[in-house]
C-alpha positions as CSV (number, residue, x, y, z in Angstrom):
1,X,-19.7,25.2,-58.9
2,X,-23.0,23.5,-59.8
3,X,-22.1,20.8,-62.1
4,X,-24.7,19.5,-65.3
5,X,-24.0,16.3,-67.0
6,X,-24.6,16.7,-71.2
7,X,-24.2,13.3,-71.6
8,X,-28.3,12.4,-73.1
9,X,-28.2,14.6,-75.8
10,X,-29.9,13.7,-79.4
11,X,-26.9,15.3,-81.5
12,X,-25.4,11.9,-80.4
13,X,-26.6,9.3,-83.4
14,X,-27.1,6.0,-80.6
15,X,-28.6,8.7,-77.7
16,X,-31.1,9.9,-80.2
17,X,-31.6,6.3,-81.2
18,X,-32.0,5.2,-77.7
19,X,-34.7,7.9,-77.0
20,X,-37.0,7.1,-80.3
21,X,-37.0,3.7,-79.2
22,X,-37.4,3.9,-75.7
23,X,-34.5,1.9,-74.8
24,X,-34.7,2.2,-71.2
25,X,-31.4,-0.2,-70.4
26,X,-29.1,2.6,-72.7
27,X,-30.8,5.6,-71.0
28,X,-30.7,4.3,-67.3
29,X,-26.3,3.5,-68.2
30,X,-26.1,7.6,-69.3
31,X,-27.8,8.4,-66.4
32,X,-25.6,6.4,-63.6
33,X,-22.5,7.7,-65.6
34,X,-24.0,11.4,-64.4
35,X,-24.7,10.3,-60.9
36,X,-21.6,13.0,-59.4
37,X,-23.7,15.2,-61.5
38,X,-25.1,18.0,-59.5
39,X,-28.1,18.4,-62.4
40,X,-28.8,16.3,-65.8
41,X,-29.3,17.8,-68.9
42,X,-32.2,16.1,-71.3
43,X,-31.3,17.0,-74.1
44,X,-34.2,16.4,-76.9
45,X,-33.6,19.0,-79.4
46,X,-37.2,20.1,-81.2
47,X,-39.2,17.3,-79.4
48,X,-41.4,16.2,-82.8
49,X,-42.3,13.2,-84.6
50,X,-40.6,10.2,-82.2
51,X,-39.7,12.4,-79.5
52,X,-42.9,14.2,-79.1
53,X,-43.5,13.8,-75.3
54,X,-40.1,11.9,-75.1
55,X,-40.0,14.0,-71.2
56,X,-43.4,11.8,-70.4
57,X,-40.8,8.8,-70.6
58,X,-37.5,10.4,-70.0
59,X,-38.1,11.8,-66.4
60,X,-39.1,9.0,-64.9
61,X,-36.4,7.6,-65.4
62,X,-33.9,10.3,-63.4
63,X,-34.2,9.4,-60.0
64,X,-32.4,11.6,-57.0
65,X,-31.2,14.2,-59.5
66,X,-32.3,18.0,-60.3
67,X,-32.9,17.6,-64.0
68,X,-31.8,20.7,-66.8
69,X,-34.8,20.9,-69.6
70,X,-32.9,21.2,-73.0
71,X,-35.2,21.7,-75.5
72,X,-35.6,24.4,-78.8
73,X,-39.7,23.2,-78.4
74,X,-41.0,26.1,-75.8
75,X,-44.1,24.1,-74.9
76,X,-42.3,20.6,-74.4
77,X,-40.2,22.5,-71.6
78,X,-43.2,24.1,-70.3
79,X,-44.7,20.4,-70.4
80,X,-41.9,19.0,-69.0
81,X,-41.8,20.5,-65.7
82,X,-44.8,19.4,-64.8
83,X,-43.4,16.3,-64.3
84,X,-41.7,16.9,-61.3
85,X,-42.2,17.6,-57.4
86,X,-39.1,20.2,-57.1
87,X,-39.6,21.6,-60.3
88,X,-37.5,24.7,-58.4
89,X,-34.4,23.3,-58.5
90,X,-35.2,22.4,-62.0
91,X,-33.3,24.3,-65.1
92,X,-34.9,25.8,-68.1
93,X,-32.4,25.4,-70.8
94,X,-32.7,27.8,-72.5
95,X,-34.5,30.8,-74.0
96,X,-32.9,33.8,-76.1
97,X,-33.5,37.3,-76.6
98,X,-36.4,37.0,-78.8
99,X,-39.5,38.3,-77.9
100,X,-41.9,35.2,-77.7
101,X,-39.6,32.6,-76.4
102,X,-38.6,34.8,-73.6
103,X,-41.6,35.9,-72.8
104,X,-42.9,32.1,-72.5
105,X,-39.7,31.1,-70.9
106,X,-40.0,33.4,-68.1
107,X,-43.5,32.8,-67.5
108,X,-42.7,29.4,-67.0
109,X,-39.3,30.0,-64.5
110,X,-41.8,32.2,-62.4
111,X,-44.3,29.9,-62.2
112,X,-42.2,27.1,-61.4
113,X,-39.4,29.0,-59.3
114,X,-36.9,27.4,-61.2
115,X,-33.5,28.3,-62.9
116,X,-33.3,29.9,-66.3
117,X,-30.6,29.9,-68.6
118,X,-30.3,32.5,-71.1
119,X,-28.0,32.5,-74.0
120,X,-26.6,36.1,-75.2
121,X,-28.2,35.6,-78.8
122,X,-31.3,36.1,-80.5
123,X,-32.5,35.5,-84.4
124,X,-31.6,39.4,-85.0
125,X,-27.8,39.5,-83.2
126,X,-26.8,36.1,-84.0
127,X,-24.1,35.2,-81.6
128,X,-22.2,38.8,-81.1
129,X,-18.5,39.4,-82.0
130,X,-17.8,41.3,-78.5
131,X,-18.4,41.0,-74.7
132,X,-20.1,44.1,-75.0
133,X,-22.5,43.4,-77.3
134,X,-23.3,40.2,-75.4
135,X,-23.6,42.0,-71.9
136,X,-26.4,44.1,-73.9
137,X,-28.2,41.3,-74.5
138,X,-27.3,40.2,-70.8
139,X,-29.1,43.7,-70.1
140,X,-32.1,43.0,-71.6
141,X,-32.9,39.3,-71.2
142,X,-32.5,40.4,-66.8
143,X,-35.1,43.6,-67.4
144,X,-37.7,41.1,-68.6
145,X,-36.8,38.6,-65.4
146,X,-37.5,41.6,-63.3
147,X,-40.1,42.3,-64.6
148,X,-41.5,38.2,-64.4
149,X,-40.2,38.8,-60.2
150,X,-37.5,36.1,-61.0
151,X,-34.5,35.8,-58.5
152,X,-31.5,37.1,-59.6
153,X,-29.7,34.0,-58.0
154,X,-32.1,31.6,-60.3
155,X,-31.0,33.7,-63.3
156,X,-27.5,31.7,-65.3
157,X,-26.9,33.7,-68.2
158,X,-24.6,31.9,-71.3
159,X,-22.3,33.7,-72.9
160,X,-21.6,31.2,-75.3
161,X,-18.5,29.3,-76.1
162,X,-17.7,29.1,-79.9
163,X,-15.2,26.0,-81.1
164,X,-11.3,27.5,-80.8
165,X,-10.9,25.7,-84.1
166,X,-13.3,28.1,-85.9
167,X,-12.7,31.5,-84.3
168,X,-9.8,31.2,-81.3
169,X,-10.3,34.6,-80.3
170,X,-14.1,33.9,-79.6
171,X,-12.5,32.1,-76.4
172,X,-11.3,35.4,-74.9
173,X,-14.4,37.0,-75.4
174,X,-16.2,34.6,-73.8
175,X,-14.1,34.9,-70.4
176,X,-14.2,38.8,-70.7
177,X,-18.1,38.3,-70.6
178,X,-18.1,35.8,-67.5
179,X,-16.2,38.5,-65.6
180,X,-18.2,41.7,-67.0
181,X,-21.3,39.6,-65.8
182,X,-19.9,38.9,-62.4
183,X,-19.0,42.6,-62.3
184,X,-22.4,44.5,-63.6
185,X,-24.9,43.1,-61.0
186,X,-25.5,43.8,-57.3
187,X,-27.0,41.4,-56.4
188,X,-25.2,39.1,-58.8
189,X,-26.8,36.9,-61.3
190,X,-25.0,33.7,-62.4
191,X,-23.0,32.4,-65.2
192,X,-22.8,29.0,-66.8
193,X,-21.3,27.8,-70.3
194,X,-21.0,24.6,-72.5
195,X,-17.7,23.6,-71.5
196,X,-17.3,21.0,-74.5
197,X,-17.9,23.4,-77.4
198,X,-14.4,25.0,-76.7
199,X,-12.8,21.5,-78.2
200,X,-15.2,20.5,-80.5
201,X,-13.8,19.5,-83.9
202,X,-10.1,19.1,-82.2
203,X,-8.6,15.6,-81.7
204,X,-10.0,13.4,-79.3
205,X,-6.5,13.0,-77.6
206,X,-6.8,17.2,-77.2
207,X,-10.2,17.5,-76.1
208,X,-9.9,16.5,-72.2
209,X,-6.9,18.7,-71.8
210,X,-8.4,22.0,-73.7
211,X,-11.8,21.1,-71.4
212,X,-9.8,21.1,-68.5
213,X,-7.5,24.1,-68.9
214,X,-10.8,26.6,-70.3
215,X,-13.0,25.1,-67.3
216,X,-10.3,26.7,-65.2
217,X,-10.0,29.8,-66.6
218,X,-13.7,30.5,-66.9
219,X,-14.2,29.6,-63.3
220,X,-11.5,31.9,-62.0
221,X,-13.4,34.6,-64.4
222,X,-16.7,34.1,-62.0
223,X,-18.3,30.8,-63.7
224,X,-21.0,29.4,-61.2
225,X,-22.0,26.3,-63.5
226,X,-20.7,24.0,-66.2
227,X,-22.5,21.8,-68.3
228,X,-19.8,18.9,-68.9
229,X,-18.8,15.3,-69.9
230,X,-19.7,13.6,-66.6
231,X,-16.9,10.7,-68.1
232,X,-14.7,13.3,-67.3
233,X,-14.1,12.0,-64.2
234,X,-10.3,14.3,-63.3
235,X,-12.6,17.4,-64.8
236,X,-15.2,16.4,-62.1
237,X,-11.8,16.3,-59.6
238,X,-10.2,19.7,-61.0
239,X,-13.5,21.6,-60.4
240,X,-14.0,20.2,-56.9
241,X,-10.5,20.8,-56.1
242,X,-11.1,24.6,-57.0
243,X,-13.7,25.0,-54.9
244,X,-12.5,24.0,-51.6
245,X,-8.7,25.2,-52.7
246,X,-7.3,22.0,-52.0
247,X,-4.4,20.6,-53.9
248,X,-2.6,17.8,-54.2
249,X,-0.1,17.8,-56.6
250,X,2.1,20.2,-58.3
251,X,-0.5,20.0,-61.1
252,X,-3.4,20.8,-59.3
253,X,-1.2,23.9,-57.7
254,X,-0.9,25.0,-61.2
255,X,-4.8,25.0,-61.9
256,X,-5.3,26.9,-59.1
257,X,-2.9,29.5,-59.7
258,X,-4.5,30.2,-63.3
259,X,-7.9,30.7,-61.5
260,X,-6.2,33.1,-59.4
261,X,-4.6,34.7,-62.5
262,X,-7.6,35.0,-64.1
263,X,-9.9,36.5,-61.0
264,X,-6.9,38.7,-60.1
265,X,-6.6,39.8,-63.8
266,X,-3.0,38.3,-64.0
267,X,-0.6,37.9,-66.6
268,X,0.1,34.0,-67.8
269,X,4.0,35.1,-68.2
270,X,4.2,35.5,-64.4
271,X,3.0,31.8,-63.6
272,X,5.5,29.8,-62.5
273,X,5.4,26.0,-63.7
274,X,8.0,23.1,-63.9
275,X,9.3,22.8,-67.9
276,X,10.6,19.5,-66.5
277,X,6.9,18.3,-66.0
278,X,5.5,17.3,-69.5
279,X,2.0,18.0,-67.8
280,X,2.6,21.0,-66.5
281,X,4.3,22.2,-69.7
282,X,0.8,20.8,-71.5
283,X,-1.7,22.7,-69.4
284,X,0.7,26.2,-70.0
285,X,0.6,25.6,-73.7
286,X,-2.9,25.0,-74.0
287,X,-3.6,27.8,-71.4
288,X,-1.5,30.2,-74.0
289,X,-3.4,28.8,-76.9
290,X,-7.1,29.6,-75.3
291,X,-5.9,33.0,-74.2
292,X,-4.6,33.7,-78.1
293,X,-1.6,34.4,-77.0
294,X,-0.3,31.5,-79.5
295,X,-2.5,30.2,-82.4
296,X,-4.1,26.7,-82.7
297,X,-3.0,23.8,-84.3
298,X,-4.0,20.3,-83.7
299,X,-0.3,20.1,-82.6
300,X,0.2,22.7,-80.5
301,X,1.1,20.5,-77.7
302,X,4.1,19.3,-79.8
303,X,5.8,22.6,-80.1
């Protein structure tokens, strides 16, 4: 599991602050916090008026780290890897399905031999209702990266998590395209989501726990990268504990056996757990609530 730290990103009020003033102190804090990070995302959203050529600054400054370029300005990515010596082990975050930024997009992750993420939208689709309208997209974006001679194991498609406060089902969905991903290419292509968006708007006490418990389930569906709260430091454990299968605790025994349930297209009413264990009993209930097997309230953990 590749991990990428969101934590410079200008939705943040004092992160955005920090970048249109240059303050170098703030920036060089965020980026220690990430240092377990595999990858750091720059997040710099449309790059104009005091962030125009904020990457001129910003890169500099991340030092021993593959670095993710997030920005919705095509040519401030473009720009942006031209700043670094191993610009291939760089990301491209992200293009979409429309015609001219993909077109650019791949240009440039050819060019540079680096990784591309593609979301599973474009202006026409919006975000689509079904994993089977987003595999389409999925179809298309990878036709135009064969066409560019991009490797399929540089390719990280998105299938986009939605908040599970504003559509819960979305959640599923967005599992059942991980694993139709996985399933539809030989040689396989990779998958990678926003792990955060699944709590935004919930509680901050809630947040770490729903994190956790999706991260889990979308790896055991085939996830290959995660961007993430690098604070996070027991998500940074869980994931590293998945990938060399090595628990523990009883808790970390429960994790693994939902990744299993979900590569082994399980059923959650045959995992055992201790209803003793108030942690264990947590990670079930928000496990039930992200499958929409239950529906969401911001105290669902109380029932």
């Amino acid at each position: 599991m590749k991990l990428i730290g969101e934590n410079i990103h200008i939705i943040s009020k004092t992160v955005r602050e920090a970048l249109e003033n240059r303050d170098e102190n703030f920036v060089k804090n965020l980026i220690k916090i990430q240092e377990k990070m595999d990858c750091v995302d720059l997040n710099i959203g449309p790059a104009r008026g005091k962030l125009d050529k904020i990457f001129e600054w910003l890169v500099p400054l991340v030092q021993g780290q593959d670095i993710s370029f997030d920005s919705t300005n095509q040519n401030a990515i473009v720009e942006g890897l031209k700043l670094v010596k191993n610009s291939q082990n760089c990301f491209i975050n992200s293009t979409t399905n429309d015609s001219e930024k993909l077109e650019t997009l791949t240009d440039c992750a050819a060019e540079n031999q680096c990784n591309l993420i593609a979301l599973t939208l474009s202006k026409q689709t919006g975000i689509p209702k079904t994993a089977d309208e987003r595999l389409e997209i999925v179809f298309e974006i990878y036709e135009k990266c064969m066409e560019k001679e991009i490797s399929h194991n540089k390719i990280y498609f998105d299938p986009l998590v939605l908040p599970i406060q504003a559509d819960q089902a979305q959640g599923v969905e967005t599992l059942n395209t991980i694993k139709m991903i996985k399933e539809s290419f030989d040689p396989s292509v990779n998958t990678i989501i926003g792990l955060s968006n699944i709590s935004n708007g919930t509680p901050k006490t809630l947040r770490p726990l729903l994190n956790r418990v999706y991260g889990t389930l979308a790896y055991g569906a085939g996830l290959d990268a995660v961007i993430m709260d690098a604070k996070d430091e027991e998500l940074v454990r869980i994931f590293n504990m998945l990938d060399k299968n090595s628990p523990t605790s009883k808790v970390d025994e429960l994790y693994l056996n939902l990744a299993e349930m979900m590569k082994n297209f399980g059923d959650l009413e045959d995992i055992k757990f201790d209803k003793n264990n108030i942690d264990e009993q947590n990670i079930i209930k928000t496990a039930t609530v992200l499958l929409n097997k239950t529906i969401y309230s911001d105290s669902f953990t109380q029932v």
